[in-house]
C-alpha positions in Angstrom: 78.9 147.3 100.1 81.3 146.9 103.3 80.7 144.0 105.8 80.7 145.1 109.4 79.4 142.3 111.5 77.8 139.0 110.9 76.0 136.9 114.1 75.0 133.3 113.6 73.2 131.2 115.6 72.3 127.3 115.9 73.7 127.6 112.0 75.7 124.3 110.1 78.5 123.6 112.9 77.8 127.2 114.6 76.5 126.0 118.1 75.1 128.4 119.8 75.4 132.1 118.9 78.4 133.2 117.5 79.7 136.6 116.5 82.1 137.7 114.0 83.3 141.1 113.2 85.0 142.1 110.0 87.7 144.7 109.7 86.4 147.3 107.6 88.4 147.7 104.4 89.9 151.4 103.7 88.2 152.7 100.3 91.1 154.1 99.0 92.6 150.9 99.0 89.7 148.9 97.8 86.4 147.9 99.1 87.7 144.0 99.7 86.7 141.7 103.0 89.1 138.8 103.0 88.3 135.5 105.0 91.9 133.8 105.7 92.2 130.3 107.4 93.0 126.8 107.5 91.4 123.9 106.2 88.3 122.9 108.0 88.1 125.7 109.9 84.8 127.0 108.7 85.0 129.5 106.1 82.9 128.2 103.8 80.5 127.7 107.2 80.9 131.5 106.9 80.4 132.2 103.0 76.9 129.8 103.2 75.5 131.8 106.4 76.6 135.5 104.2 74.9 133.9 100.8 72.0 132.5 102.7 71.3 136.0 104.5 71.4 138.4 101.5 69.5 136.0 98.9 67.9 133.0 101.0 70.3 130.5 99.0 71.3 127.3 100.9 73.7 125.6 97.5 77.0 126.9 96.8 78.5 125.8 93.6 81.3 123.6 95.3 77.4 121.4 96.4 77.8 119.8 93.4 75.3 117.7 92.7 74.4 116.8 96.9 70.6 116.9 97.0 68.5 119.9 98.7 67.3 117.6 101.7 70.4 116.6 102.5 71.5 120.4 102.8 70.4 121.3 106.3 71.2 124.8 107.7 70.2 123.7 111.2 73.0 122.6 113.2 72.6 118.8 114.5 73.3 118.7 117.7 71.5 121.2 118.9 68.7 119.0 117.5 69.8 116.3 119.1 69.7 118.2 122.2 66.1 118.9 122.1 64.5 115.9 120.9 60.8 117.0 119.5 61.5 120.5 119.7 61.9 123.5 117.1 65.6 125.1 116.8 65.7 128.4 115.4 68.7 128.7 112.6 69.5 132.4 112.6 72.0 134.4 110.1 72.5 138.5 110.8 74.6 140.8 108.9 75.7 144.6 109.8 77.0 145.9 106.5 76.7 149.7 105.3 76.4 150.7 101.3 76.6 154.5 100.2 76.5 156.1 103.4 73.9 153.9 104.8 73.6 151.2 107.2 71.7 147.8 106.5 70.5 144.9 109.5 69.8 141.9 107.9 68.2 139.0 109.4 67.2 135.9 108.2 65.9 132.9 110.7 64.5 129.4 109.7 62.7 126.8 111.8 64.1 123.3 111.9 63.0 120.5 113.8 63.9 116.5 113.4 60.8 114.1 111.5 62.0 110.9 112.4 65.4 110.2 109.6 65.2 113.4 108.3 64.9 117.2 109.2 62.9 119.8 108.3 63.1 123.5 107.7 60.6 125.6 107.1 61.4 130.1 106.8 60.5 131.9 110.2 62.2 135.3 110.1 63.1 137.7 107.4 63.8 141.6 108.0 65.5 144.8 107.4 66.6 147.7 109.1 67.9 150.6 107.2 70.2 153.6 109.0 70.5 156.5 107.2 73.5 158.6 107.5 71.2 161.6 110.2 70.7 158.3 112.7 66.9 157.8 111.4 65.8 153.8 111.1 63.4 152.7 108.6 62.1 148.8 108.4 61.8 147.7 104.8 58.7 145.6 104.3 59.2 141.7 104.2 58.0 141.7 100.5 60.1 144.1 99.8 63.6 142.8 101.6 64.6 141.1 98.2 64.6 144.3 95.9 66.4 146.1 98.4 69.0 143.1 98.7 69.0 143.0 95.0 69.5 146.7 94.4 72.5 146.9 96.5 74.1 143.4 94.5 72.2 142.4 91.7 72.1 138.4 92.2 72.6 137.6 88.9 76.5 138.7 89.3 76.5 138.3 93.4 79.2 135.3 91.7 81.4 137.9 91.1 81.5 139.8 94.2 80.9 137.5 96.7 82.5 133.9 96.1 85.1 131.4 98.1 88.5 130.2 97.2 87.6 127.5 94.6 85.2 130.6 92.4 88.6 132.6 92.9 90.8 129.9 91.5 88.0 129.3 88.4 88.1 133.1 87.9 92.1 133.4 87.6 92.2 130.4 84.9 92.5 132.2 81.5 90.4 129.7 79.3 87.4 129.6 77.3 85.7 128.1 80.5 86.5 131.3 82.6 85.8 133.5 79.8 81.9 131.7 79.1 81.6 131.8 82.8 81.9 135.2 82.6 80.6 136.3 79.6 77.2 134.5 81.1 77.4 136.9 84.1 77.7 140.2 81.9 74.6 138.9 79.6 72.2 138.3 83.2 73.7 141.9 84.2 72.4 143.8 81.3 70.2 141.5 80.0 71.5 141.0 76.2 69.6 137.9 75.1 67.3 140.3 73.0 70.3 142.0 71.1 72.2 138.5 70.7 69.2 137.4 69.1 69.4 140.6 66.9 72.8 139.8 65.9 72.1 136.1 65.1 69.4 137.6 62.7 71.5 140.2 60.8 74.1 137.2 60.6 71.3 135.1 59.0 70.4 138.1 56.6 74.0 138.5 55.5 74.6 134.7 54.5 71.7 135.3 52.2 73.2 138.4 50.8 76.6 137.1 50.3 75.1 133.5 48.5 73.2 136.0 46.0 76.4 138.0 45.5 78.2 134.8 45.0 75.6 134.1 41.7 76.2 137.2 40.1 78.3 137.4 36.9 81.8 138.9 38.7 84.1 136.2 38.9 86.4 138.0 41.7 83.9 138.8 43.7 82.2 135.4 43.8 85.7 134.0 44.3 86.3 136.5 47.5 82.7 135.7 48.8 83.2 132.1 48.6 86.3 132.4 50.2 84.7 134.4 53.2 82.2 131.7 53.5 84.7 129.2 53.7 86.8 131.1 56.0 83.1 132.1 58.5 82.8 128.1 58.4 85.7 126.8 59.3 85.4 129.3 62.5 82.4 128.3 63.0 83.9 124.8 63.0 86.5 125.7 65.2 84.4 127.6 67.8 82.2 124.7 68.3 85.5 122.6 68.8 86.8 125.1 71.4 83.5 124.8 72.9 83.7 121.3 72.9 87.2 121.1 74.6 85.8 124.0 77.3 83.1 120.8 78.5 85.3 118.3 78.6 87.4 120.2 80.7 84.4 121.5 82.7 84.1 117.8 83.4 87.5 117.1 83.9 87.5 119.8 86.4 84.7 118.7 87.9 86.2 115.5 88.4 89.4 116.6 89.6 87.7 118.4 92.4 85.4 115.3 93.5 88.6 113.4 93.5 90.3 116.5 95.8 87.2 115.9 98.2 87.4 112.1 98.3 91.5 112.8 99.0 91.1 115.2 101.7 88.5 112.8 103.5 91.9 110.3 103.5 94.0 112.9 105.0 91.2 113.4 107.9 92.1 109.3 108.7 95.2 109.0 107.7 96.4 109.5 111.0 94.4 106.5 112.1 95.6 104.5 109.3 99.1 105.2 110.1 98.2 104.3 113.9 97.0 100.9 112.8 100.0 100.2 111.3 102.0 101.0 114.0 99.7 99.0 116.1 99.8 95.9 113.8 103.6 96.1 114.0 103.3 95.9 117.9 101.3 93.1 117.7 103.4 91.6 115.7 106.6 92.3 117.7 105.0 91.5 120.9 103.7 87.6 118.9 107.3 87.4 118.2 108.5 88.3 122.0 105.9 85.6 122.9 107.1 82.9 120.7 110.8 83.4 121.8 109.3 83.4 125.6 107.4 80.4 125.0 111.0 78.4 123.4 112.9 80.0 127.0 109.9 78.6 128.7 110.5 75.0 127.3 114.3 74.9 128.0 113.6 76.5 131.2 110.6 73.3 132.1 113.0 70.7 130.7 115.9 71.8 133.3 113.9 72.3 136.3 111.7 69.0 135.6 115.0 67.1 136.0 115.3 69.4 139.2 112.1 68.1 140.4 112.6 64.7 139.8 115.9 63.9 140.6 115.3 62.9 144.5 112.6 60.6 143.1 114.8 58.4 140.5 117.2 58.6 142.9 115.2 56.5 145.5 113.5 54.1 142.9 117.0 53.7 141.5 118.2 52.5 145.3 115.4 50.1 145.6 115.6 48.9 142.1 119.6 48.4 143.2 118.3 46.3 146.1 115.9 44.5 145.0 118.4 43.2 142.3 121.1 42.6 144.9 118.8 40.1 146.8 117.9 38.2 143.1 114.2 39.5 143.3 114.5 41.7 140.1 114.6 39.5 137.8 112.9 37.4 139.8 114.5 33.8 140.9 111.5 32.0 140.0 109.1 32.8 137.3 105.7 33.9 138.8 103.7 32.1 136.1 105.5 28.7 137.3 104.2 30.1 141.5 100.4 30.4 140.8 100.5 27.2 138.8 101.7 25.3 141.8 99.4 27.3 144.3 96.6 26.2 141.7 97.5 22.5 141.5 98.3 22.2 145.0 101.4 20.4 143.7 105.2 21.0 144.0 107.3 20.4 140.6 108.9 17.7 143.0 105.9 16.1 143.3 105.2 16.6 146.8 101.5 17.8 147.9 101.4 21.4 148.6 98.4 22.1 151.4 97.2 25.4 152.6 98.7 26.4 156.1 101.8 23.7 155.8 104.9 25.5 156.2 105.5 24.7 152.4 102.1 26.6 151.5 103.7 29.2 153.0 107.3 29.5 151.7 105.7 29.5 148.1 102.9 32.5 149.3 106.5 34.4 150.7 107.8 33.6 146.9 105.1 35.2 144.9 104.8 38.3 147.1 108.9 39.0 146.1 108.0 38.2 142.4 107.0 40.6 139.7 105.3 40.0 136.5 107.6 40.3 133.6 106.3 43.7 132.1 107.5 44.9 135.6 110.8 43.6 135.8 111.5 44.5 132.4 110.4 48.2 133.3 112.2 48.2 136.4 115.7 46.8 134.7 115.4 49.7 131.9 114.9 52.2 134.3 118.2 50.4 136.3 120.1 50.9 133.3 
């Protein structure tokens, strides 16, 4: 079986229709079709659309445990595109097999139900070119046997697989060798002479246990012996077996924790950005903070500036007031409003609105201050 061609259309992160040939492998150095690329780059988009075309399968292994629904073939956005309408998901593969060439096509219907999608099978069919030129279609029900003539799907596994089924098949452990040792028994169908075998095995322990009774000491001694021996590997297979599932699971493990680790390396880039970001911020707070101290020596300098012409005038008139006695005052204010009020001089003399005497003492309190003033006024002064 060579691969010659494979078109996809509208299929996983395949928008559109997109074509890919494959170099066609010499036979004298192998019939191998190798798939090289980087991470993320959609080779395993590739291996699903191959394994979906030949045998209808939408799981891989590497699925895991990832239920069926939330396997969608259909790509999204071309959903999301057309809102309420069908997309047709479409796989075809050109590949030729003893001197004949095969034109595959599978196509399935998906369209969006509200939070989930749906696909239902719309297309299956085969073209078959013989090596005169003649085309023959092979019957929908009959696609599958013709597929499964070509590669038997019970050991596709071992013909068609990605990187991770390569890495499992190069391990050399009682996990690779049951994984493959179940492939071999689906191939040629062994389960009826395994169950042969575990009979005759049966049959034998009976035999030996009556050999063991009879009246020859050596040989009992060398039956018992083999028993002991059969047990003890018996023992130790089902310990081997043991170890093979716990690493299973410890594989298994290992690669969930791979996938959870590559999902960090998608953001790591952003987690390194908000670190670098955080450490702006935190340089520009910083640049603020010593703006803000400048600021504050620059405000205390300049406010001086500002006010200089001011105390400079208030200081003059403080200076004359005091020159002409009126700060502090020559006569106590208090001791002014209680004459006004009694009408009465401290000399005794009768003090009468609009006598010349009246007036002098109005002139008085107009050039006193109260004493919070004057003592303001002084401290300023000094």
């Amino acid at each position: 079986m060579i691969l010659h061609k494979m078109t996809v259309e509208n299929f996983r992160q395949f928008r559109g229709k997109q074509e890919i040939e494959f170099i066609a492998p010499s036979l004298a150095h192998g019939n191998v079709t190798v798939v090289f690329g980087e991470n993320g780059r959609g080779k395993t988009g590739l291996f699903r659309a191959i394994m979906f075309c030949l045998f209808g399968e939408r799981r891989l292994s590497q699925d895991g445990d990832v239920p069926r629904d939330e396997l969608q073939l259909v790509n999204v956005s071309a959903l999301e595109s057309n809102p309420g309408q069908p997309v047709r998901t479409a796989v075809e593969l050109e590949f030729s097999h003893q001197g004949q060439t095969y034109r595959l096509r599978r196509a399935i219907l998906g369209m969006r139900d509200e939070d989930r999608i749906i696909e239902e099978e719309d297309e299956k069919r085969l073209f078959v070119v013989s090596s005169d030129g003649n085309t023959r279609t092979i019957q929908t029900t009959e696609i599958d046997a013709e597929i499964n003539n070509i590669l038997d799907r019970r050991v596709k596994d071992y013909f068609l697989f990605d990187g991770e089924k390569i890495e499992r098949l190069t391990r050399a452990s009682i996990e690779q060798r049951r994984e493959i040792s179940a492939g071999i028994r689906n191939l040629l169908n062994v389960d009826a002479l395994e169950s042969a075998i575990r009979a005759v095995g049966r049959v034998t322990k009976h035999l030996e246990k009556e050999l063991s009774n009879s009246s020859h000491e050596e040989l009992s001694r060398l039956l018992k012996r083999l028993g002991d021996n059969e047990d003890e590997q018996g023992r130790q297979r089902k310990r081997l077996e043991e170890l093979a599932d716990e690493i299973r699971l410890a594989r298994q493990e290992i690669d969930k924790t791979d996938k959870e680790l590559e999902k960090f390396n998608e953001i790591r880039h952003l987690l390194e950005r908000r670190k670098s970001l955080e450490q702006e911020l935190h340089d520009l707070e910083q640049q603020a903070d010593n703006a803000r101290d400048e600021m504050r020596n620059l405000v205390c300098r300049a406010t001086a500036l500002i006010v200089a012409p001011t105390v400079i005038t208030v200081f003059q008139y403080i200076e004359r007031q005091k020159q002409k006695g009126e700060i502090p005052s020559e006569i106590r204010r208090d001791l002014i409003e209680r004459i006004l009020m009694e009408k009465r001089c401290i000399c005794g003399s009768d003090v009468c609105e609009g006598t010349d005497a009246y007036e002098h003492i109005i002139d008085w309190l107009q050039r006193t201050s109260d004493v919070t003033t004057q003592d303001a006024a002084l401290n300023l002064w000094r």
